[in-house]
PyMOL commands that place a pseudoatom at each C-alpha (Angstrom):
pseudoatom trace, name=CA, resn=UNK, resi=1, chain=A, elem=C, hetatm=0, pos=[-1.726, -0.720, 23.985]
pseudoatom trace, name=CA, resn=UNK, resi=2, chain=A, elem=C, hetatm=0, pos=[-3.510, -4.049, 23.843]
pseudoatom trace, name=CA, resn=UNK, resi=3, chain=A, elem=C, hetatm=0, pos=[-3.219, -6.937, 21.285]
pseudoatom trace, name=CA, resn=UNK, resi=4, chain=A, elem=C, hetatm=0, pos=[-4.678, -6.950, 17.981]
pseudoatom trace, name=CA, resn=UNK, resi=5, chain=A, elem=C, hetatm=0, pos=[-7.318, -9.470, 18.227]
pseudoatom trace, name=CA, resn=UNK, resi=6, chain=A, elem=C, hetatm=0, pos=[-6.319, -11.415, 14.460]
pseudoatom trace, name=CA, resn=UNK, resi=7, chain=A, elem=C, hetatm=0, pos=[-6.551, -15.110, 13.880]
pseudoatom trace, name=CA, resn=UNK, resi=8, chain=A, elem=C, hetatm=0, pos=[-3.328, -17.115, 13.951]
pseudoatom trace, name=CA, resn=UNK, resi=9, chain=A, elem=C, hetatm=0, pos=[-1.810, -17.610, 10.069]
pseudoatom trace, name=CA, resn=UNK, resi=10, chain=A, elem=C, hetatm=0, pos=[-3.082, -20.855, 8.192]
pseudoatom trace, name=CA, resn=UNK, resi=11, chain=A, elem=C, hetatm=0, pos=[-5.904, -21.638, 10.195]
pseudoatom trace, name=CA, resn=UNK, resi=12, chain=A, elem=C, hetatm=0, pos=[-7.014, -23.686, 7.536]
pseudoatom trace, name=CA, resn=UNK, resi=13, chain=A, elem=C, hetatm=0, pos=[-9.415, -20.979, 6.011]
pseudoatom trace, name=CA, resn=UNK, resi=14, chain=A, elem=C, hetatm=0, pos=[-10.288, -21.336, 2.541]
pseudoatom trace, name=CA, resn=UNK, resi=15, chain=A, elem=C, hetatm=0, pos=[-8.880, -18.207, 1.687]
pseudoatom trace, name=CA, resn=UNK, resi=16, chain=A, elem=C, hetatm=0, pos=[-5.026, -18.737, 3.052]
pseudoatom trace, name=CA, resn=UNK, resi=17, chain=A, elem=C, hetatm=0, pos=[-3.831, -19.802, 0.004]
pseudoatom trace, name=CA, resn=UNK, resi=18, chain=A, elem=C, hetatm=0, pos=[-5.271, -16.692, -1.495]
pseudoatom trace, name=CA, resn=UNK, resi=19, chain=A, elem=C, hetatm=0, pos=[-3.901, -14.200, 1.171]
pseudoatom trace, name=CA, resn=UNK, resi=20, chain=A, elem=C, hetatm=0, pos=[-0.258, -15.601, 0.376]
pseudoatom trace, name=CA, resn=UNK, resi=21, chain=A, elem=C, hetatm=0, pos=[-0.190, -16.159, -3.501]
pseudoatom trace, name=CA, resn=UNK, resi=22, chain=A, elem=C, hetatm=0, pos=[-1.651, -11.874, -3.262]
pseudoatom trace, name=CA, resn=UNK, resi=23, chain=A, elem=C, hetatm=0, pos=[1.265, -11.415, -0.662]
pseudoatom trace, name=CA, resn=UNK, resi=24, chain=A, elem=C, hetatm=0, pos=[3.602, -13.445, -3.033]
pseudoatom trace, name=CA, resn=UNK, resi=25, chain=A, elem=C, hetatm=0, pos=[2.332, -11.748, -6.001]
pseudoatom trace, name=CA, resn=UNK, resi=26, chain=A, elem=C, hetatm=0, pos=[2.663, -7.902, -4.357]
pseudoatom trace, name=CA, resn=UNK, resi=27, chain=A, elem=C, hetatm=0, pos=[6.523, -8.931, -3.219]
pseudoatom trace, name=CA, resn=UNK, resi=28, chain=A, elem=C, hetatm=0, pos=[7.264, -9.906, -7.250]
pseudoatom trace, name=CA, resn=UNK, resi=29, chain=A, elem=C, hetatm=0, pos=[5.317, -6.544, -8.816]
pseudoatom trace, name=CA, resn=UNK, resi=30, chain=A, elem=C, hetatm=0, pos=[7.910, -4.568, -5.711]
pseudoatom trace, name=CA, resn=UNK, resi=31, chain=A, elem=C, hetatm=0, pos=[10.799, -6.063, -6.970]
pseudoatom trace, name=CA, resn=UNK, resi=32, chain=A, elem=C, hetatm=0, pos=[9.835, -5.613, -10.991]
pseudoatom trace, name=CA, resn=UNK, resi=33, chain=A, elem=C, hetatm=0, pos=[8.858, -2.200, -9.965]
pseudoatom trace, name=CA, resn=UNK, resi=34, chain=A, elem=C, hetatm=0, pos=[12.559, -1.344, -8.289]
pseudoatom trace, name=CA, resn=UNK, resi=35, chain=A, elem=C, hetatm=0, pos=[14.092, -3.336, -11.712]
pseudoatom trace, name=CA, resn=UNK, resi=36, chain=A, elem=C, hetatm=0, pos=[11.965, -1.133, -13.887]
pseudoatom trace, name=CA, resn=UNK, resi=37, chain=A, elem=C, hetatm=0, pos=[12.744, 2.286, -12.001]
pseudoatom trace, name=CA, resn=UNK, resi=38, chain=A, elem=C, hetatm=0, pos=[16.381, 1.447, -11.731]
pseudoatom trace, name=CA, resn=UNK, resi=39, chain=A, elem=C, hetatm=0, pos=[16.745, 0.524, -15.860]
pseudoatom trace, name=CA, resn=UNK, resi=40, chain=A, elem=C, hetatm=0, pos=[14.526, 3.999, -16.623]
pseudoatom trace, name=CA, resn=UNK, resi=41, chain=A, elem=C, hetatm=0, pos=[17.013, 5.883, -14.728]
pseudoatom trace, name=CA, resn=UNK, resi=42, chain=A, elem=C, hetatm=0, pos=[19.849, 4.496, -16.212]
pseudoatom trace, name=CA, resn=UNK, resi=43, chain=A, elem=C, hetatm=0, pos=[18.416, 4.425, -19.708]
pseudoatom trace, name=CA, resn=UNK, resi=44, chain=A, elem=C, hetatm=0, pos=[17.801, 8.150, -19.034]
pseudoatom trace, name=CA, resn=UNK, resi=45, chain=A, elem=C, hetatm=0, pos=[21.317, 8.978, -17.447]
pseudoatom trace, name=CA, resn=UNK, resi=46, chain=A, elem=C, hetatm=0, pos=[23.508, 6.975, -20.020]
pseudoatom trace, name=CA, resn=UNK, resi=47, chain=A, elem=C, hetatm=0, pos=[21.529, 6.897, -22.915]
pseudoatom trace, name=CA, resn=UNK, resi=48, chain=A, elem=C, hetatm=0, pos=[19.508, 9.846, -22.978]
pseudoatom trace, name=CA, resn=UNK, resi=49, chain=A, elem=C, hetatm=0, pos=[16.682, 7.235, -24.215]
pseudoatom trace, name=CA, resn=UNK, resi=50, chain=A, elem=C, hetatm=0, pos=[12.899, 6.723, -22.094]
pseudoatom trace, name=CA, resn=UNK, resi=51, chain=A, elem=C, hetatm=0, pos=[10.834, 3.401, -21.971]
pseudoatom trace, name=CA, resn=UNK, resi=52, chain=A, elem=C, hetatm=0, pos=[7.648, 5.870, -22.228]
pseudoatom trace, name=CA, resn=UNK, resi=53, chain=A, elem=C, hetatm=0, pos=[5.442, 4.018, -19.319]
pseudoatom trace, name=CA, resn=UNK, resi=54, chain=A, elem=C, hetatm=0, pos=[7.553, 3.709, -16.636]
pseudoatom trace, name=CA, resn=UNK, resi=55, chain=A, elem=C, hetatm=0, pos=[5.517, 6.573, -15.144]
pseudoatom trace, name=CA, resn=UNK, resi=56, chain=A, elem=C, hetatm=0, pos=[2.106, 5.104, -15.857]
pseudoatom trace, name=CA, resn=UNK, resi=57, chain=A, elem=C, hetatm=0, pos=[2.822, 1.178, -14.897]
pseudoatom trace, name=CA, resn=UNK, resi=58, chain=A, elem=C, hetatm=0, pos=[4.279, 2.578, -11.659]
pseudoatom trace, name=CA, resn=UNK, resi=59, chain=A, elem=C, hetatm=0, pos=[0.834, 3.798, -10.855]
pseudoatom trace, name=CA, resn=UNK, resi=60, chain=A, elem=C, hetatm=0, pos=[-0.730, 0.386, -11.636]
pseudoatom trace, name=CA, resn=UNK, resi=61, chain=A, elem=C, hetatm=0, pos=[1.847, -1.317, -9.995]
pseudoatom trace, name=CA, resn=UNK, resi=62, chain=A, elem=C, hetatm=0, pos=[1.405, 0.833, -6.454]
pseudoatom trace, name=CA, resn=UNK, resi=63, chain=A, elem=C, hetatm=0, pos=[-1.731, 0.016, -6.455]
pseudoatom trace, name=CA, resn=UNK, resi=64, chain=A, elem=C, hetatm=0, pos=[-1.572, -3.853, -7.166]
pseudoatom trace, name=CA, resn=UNK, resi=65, chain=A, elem=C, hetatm=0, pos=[1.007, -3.820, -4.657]
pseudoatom trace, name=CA, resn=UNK, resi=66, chain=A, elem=C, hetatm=0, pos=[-1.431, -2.671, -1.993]
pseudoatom trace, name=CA, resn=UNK, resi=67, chain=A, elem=C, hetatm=0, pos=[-4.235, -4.192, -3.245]
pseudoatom trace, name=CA, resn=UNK, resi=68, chain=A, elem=C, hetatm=0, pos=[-2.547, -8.121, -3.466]
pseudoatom trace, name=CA, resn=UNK, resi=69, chain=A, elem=C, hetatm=0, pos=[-0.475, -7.725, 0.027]
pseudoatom trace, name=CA, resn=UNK, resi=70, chain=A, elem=C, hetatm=0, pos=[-3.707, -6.012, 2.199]
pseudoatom trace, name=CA, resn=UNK, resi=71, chain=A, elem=C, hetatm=0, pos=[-5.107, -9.201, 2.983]
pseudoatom trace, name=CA, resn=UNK, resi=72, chain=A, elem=C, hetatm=0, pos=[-2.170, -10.628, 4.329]
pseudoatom trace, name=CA, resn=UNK, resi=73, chain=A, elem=C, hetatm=0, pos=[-1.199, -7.783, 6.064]
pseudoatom trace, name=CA, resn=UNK, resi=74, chain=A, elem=C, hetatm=0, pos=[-4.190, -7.744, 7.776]
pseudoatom trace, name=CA, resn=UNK, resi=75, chain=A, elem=C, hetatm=0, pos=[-4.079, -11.156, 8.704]
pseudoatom trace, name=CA, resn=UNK, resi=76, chain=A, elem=C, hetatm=0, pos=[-0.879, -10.774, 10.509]
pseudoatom trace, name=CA, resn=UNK, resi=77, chain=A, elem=C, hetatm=0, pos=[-2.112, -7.538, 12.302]
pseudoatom trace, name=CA, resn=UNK, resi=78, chain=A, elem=C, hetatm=0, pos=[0.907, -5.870, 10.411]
pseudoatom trace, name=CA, resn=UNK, resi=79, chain=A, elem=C, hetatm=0, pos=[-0.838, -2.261, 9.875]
pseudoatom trace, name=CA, resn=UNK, resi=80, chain=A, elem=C, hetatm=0, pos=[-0.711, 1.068, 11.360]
pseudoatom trace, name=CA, resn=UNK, resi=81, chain=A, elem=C, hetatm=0, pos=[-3.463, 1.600, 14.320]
pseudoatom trace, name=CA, resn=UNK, resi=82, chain=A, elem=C, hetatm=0, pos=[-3.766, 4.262, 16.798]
pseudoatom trace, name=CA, resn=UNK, resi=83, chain=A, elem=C, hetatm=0, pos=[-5.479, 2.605, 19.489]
pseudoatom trace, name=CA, resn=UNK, resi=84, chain=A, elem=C, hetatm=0, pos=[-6.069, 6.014, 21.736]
pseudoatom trace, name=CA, resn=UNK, resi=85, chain=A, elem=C, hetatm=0, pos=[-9.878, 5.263, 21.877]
pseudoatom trace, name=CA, resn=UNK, resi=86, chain=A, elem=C, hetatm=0, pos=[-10.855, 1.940, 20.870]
pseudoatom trace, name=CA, resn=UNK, resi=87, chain=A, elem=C, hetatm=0, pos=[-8.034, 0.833, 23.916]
pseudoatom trace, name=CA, resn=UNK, resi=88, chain=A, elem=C, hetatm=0, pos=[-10.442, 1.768, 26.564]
pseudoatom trace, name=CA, resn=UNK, resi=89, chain=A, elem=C, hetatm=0, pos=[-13.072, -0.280, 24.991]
pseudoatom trace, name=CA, resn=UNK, resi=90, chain=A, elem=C, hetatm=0, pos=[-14.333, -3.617, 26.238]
pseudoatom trace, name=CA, resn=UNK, resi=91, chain=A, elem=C, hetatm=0, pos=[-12.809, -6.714, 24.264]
pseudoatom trace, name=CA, resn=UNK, resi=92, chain=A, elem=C, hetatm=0, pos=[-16.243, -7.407, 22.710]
pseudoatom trace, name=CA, resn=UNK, resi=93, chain=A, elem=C, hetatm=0, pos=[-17.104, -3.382, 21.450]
pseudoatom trace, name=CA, resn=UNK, resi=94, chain=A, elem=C, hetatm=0, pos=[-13.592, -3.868, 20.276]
pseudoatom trace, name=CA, resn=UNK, resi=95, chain=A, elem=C, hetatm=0, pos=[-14.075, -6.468, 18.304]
pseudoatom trace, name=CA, resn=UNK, resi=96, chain=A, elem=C, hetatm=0, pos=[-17.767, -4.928, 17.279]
pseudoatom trace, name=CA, resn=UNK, resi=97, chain=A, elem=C, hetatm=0, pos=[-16.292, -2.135, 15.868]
pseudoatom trace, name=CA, resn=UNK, resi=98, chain=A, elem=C, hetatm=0, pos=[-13.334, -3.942, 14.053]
pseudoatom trace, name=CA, resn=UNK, resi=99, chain=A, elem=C, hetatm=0, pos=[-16.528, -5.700, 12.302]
pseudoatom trace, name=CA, resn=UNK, resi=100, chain=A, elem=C, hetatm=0, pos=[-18.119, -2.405, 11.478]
pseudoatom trace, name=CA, resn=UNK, resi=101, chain=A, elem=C, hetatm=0, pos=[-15.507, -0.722, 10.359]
pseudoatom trace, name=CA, resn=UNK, resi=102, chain=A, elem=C, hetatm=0, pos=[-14.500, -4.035, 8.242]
pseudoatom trace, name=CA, resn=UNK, resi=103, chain=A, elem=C, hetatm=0, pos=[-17.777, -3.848, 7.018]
pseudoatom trace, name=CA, resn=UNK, resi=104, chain=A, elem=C, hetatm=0, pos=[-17.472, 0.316, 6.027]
pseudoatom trace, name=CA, resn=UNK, resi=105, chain=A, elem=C, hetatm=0, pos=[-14.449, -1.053, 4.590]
pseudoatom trace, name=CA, resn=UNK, resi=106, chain=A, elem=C, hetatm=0, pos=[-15.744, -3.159, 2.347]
pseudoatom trace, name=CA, resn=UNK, resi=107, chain=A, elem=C, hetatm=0, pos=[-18.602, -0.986, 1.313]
pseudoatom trace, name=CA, resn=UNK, resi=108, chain=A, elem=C, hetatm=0, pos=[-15.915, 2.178, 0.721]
pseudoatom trace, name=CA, resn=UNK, resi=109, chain=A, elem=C, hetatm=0, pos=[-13.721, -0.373, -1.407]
pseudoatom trace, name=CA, resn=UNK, resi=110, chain=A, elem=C, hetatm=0, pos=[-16.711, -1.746, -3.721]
pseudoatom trace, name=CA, resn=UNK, resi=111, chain=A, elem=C, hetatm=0, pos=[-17.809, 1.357, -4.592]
pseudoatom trace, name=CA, resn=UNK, resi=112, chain=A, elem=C, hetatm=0, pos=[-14.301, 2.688, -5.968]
pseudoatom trace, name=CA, resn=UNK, resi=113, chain=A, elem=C, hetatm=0, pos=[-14.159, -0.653, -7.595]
pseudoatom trace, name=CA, resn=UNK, resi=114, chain=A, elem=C, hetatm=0, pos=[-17.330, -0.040, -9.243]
pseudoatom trace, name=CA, resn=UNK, resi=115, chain=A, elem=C, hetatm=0, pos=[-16.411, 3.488, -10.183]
pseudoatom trace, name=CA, resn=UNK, resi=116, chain=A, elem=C, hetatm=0, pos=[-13.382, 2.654, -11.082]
pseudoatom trace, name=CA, resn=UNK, resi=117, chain=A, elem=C, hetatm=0, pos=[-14.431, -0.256, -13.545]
pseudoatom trace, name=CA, resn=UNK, resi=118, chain=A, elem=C, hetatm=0, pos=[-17.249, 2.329, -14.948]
pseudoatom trace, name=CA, resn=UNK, resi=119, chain=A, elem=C, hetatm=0, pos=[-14.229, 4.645, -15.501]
pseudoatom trace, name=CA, resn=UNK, resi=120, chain=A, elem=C, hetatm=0, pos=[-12.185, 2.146, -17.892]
pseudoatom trace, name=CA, resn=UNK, resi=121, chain=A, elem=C, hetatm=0, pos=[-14.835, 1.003, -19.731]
pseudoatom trace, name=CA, resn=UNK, resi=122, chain=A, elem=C, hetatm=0, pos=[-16.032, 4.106, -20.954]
pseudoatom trace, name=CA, resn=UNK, resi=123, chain=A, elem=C, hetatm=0, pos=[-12.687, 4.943, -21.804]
pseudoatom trace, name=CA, resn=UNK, resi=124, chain=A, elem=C, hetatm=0, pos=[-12.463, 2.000, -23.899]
pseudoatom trace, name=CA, resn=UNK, resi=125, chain=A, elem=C, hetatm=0, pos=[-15.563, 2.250, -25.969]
pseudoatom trace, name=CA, resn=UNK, resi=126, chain=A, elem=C, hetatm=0, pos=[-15.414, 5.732, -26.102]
pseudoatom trace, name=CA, resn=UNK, resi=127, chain=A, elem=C, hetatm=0, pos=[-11.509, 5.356, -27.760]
pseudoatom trace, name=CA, resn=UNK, resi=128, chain=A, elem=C, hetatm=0, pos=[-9.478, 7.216, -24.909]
pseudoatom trace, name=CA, resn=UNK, resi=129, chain=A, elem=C, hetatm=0, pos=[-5.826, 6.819, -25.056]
pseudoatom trace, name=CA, resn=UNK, resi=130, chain=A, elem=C, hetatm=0, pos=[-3.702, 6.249, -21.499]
pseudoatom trace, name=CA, resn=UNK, resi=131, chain=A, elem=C, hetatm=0, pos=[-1.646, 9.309, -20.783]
pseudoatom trace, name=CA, resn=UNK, resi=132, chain=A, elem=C, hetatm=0, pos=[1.789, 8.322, -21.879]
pseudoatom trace, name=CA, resn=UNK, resi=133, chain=A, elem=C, hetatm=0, pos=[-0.250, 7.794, -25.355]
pseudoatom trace, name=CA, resn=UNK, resi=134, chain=A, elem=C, hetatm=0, pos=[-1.701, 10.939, -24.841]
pseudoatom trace, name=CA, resn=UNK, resi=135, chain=A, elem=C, hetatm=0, pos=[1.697, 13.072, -25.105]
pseudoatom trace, name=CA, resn=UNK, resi=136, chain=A, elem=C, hetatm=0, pos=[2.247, 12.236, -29.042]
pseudoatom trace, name=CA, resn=UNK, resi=137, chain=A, elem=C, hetatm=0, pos=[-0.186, 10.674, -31.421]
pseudoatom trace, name=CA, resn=UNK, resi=138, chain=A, elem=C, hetatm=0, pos=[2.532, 9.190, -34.004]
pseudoatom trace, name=CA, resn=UNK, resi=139, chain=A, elem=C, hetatm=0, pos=[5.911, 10.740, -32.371]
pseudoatom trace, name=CA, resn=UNK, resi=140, chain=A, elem=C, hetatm=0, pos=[4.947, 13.566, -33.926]
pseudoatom trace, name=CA, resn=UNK, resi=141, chain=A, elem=C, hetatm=0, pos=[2.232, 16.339, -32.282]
pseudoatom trace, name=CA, resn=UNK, resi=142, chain=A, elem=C, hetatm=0, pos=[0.926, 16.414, -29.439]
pseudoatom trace, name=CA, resn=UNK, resi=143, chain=A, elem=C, hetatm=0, pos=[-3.000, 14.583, -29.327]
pseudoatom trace, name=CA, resn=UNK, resi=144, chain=A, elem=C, hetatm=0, pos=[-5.494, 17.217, -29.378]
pseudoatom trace, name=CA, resn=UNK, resi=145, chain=A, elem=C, hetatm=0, pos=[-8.912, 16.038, -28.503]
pseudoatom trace, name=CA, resn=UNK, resi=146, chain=A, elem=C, hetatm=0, pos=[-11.550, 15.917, -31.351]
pseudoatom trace, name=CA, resn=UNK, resi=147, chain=A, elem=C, hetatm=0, pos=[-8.519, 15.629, -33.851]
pseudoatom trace, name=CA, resn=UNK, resi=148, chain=A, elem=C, hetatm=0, pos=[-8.088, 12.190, -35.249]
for i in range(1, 148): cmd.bond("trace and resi %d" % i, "trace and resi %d" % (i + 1))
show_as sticks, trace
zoom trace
């Protein structure tokens, strides 16, 4: 397997400081998350109580974790790659495609962002509830929609 062709860390980029306050910021939302999963079970075990969200912010928090530390792990050439094909490549096609598929990357990302930011705001005009909010309206009855 050859060497993943990455620039060294802090190569005085603009964006280094970025990369490592999104690393920095992915390690902290790990650690709440373990905190917050460890005092749910607990809660659950001892008390027989529930925070409610645990389930929903670990969702959020899964995905800011990936999100914030991607950069950085990409920077240190840290991810998963099966090099079976592109390994047989010239060093300049290989770095070609790394730009191409960077590129596709980028493209695939943008759209779910957009999609994604389409999603929340029509469920915030339109009223829509997230789903631990969903399973009682009140404490009392389940939400049904169309029933205020």
């Amino acid at each position: 397997m050859h060497e993943v062709d990455t620039p060294d860390r802090d190569d005085g980029t603009p964006f280094d400081p970025l990369l490592r306050m999104g690393a920095l910021a992915s390690q902290l939302i790990l650690a709440s998350l373990v905190v917050m999963v460890n005092v749910e079970i607990v809660m659950r075990n001892a008390f027989n109580i529930t925070i409610g969200i645990v389930d929903e912010l670990m969702g959020y928090f899964l995905v800011a974790i990936i999100f914030l530390g991607l950069g950085q792990a990409i920077r240190e050439g840290a991810l998963l790659r099966v090099d079976l094909f592109i390994s047989f490549l010239a060093p300049w096609m290989q770095r070609v495609l790394d730009r191409i598929f960077a590129f596709v990357g980028v493209v695939i990302m943008s759209t779910y962002v957009f999609h994604l930011w389409n999603l929340v705001a029509n469920s915030y005009r339109r009223g829509r509830l997230p789903a631990h909010q969903l399973l009682s309206r009140g404490g009392k009855e389940p939400y049904q929609p169309g029933h205020q």
